[in-house]
C-alpha positions in Angstrom: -43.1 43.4 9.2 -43.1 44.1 5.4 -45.4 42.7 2.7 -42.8 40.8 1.5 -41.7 39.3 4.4 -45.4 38.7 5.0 -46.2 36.9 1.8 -43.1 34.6 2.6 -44.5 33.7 5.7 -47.8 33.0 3.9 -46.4 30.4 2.0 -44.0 28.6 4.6 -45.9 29.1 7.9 -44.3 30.0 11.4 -40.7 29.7 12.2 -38.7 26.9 14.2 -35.7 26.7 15.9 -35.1 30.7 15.9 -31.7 32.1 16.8 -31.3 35.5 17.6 -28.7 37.5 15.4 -25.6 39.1 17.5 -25.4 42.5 17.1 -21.7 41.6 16.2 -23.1 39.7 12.8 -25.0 42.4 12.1 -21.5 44.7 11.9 -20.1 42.0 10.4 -22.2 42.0 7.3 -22.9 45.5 7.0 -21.7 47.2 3.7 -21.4 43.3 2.9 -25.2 42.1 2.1 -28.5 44.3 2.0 -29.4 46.3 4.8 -33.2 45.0 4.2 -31.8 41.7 5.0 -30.0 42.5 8.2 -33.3 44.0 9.2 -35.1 40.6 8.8 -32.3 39.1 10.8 -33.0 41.4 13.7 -36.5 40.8 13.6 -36.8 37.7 12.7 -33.8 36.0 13.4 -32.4 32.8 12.2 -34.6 30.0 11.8 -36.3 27.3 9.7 -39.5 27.7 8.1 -42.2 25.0 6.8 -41.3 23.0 9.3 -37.5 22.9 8.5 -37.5 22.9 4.7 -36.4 26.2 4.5 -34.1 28.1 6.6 -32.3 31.6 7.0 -29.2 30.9 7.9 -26.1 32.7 9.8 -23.3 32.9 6.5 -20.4 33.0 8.7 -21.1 29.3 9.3 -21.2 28.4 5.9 -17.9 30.6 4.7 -15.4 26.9 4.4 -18.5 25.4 2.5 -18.7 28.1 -0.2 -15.1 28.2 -0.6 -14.8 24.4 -0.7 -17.8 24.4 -3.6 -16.4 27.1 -5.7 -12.7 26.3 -5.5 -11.4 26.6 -9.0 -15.0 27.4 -10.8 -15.5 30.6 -12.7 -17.5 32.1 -9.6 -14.2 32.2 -7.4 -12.9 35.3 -8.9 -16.5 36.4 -9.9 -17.7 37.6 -7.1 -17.8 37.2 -3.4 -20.6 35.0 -2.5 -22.3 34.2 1.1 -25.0 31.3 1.6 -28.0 33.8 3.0 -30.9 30.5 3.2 -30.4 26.6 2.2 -33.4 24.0 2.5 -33.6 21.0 3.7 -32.0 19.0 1.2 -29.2 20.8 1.3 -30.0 23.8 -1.7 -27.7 26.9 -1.2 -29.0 29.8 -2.2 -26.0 32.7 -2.4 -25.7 35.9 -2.4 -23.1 38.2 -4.3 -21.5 41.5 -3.1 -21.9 42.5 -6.5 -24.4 40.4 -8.2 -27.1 39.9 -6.0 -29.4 36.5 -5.5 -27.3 34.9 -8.4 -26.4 31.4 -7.3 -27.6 28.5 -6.5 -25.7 25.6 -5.3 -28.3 22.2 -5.4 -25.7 20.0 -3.2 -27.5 16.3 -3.8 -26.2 16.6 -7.8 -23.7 18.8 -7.8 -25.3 21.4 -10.0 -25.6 24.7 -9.9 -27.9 27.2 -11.2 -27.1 31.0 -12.6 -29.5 33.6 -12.2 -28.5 37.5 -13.6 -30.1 39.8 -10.9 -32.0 42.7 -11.9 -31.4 43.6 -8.3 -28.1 44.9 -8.2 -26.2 48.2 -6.8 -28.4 50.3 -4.7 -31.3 48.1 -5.6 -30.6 45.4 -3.9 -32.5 45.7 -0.7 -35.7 45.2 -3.7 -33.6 41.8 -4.4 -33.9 40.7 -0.9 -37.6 41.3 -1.1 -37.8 39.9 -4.5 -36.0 36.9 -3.3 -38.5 36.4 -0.1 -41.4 36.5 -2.0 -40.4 34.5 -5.2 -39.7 31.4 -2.9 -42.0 28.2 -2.6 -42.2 25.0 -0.8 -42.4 22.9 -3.5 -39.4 23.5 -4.8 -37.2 23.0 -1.9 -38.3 19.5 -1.8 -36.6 17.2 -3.2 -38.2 14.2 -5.1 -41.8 14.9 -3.0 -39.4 13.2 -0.3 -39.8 16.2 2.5 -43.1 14.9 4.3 -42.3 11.0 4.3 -38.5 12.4 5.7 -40.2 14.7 8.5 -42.3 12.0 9.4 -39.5 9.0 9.6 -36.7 11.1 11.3 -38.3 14.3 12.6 -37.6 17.7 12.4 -34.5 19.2 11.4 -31.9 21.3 14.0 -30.7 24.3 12.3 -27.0 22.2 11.9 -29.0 19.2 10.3 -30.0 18.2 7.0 -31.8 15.1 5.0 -29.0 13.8 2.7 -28.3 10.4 1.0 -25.9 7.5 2.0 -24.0 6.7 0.0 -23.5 9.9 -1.5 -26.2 10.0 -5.0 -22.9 11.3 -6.9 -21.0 8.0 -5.7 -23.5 5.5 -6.9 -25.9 6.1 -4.5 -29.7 6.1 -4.2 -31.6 9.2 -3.6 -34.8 7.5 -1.7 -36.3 7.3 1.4 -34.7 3.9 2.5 -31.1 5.4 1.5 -31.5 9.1 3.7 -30.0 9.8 7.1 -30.4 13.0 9.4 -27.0 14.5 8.8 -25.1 17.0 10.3 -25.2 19.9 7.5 -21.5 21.6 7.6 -19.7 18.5 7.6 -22.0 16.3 4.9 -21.7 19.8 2.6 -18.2 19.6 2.6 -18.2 16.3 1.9 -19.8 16.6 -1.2 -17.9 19.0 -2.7 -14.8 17.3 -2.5 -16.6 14.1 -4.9 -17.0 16.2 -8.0 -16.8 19.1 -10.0 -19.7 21.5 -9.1 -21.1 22.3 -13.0 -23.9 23.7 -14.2 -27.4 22.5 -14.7 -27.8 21.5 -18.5 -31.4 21.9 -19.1 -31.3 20.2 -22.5 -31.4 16.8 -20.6 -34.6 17.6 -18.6 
């Protein structure tokens, strides 16, 4: 195991609900996404992490979600993108062919965040290291609502995630009382169809 890998796993404790990684996804995403990450999948796997609020995820799965989100944004001819982790809430993180760990989707709101990678060309198997190490718990929670969500519905399977009903972007309330276990393909793709996905405009925070 690397240092990076191992500082990740300081921060967000052992893994649940591992998957082993085919040997046919590995060929699949070769040439496609880092090398240092297919190396984490075979050793690792695919699984959640801090007791679901973080996971590694399989990108074929998420392929019709990314295409549904991006549809007729300025990232659809930008690059080609594939959803390499998400947490609990339903936060994609995305990786470019070309551009590295620069997108974020945050699902709840619609909003998504730009980040221009330093990590790109034949340095991005230091991005994928970067990007282990620079992530936290705290900020895939959302609202401090993880804990008080693990502890009313229970841990997450790797096809589930905590969202709100009804939707926040349809008038809804994001709080405890107002969150379901949801299947995470299905509710993804349901919110991208309410709304534009737009960026965050940090003026207003």
């Amino acid at each position: 195991m690397d240092e990076a890998f191992s500082i990740f796993l300081e921060e967000f404790g052992a893994p649940i609900e591992r998957r082993e990684v085919p040997v046919s996804s590995i060929q699949r995403y070769r040439g496609l996404l880092p090398d240092q990450l297919l190396e984490y999948w075979s050793e690792h796997g695919w699984c959640g992490y801090g007791s679901g609020i973080f996971w590694m995820v399989n990108p074929q799965e998420y392929d019709g979600v990314v295409a549904s989100w991006l549809e007729n944004t300025e990232f659809e001819k930008m690059d080609s993108y594939h959803v390499i982790a998400r947490s609990a809430f339903g936060d994609l993180y995305l990786w470019g062919e070309k551009t590295g760990a620069s997108l974020k989707i945050t699902s709840i709101l619609s909003r998504c965040s730009v980040h221009k990678s330093i990590y790109i060309g034949d340095k991005m198997d230091k991005g994928v290291q970067a990007f282990m190490v620079s992530k936290r718990v705290g900020t895939n929670d959302y609202g401090d609502l993880f804990k008080p969500a693990l502890k009313k519905f229970g841990l997450l399977g790797p096809d589930e995630m905590y969202g709100f009903t009804p939707a926040f972007m349809l008038g809804g309330l994001d709080d405890l009382e107002h969150m379901e276990k949801l299947k995470i393909v299905e509710h993804l793709m349901f919110l991208s169809q309410i709304t534009e996905l737009k960026p965050f405009d940090y003026s207003d925070c």
